[in-house]
C-alpha positions as CSV (number, residue, x, y, z in Angstrom):
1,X,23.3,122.2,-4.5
2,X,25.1,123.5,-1.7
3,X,23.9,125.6,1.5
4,X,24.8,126.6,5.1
5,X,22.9,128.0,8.0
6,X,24.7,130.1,9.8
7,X,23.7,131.4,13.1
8,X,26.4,133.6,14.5
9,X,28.5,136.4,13.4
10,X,31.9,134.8,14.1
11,X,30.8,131.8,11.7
12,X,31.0,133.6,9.2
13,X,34.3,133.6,8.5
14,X,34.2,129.5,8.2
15,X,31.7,128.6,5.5
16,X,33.0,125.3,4.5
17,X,30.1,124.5,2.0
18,X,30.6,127.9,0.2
19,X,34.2,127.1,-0.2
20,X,33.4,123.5,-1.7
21,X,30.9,125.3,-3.9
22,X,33.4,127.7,-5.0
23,X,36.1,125.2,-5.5
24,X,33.5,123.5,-8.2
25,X,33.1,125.8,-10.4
26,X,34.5,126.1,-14.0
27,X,34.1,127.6,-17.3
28,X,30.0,128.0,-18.1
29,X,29.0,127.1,-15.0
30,X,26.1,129.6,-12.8
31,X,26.4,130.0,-9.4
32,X,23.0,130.9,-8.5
33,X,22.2,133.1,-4.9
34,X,19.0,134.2,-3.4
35,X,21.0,137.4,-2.9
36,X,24.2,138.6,-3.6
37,X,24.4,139.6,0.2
38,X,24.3,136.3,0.9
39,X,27.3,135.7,-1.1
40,X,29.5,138.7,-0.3
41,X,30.1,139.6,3.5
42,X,32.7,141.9,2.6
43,X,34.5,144.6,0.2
44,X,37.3,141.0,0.1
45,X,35.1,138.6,-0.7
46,X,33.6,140.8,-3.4
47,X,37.0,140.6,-4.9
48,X,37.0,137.4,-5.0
49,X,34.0,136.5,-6.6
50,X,34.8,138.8,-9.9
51,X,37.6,136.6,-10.1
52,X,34.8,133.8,-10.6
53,X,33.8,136.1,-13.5
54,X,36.9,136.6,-15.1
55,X,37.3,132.8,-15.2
56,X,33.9,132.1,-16.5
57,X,31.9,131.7,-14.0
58,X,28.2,133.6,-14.1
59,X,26.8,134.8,-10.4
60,X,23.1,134.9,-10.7
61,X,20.9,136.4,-8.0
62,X,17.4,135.3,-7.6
63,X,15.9,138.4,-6.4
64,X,17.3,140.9,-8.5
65,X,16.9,141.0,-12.6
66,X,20.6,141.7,-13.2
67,X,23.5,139.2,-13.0
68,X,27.1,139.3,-13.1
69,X,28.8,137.9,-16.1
70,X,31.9,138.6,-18.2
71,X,29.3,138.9,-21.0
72,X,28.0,142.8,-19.8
């Protein structure tokens, strides 16, 4: 489990524990997120985490019923 508090704007370009997170995951693994708002700070970072899908990786939001997989 991995999670950051951050507290101004400007941090949010450093997120060290999402990166460690991100560098974790494999094939069949979930990354699960209260909300994908939380995940995504921007249209590049979006990007990013379809790549996640493409290699296998399921993004699962906790307050929404639909998730992103390479299975829909």
């Amino acid at each position: 489990m991995y999670g950051e508090q951050i507290t101004e704007i400007s941090a949010y370009k450093e997120r060290p524990e999402l990166s460690k997170c991100l560098d974790n995951l494999s094939v069949g693994d979930n990354l699960v997120v209260h909300k994908l708002n939380r995940l995504e700070r921007s249209m590049v970072e979006m990007l990013e985490h379809t790549a996640l899908i493409e290699r296998g990786v399921a993004i699962k939001t906790l307050n929404t019923p639909s998730d992103r997989t390479s299975e829909h």
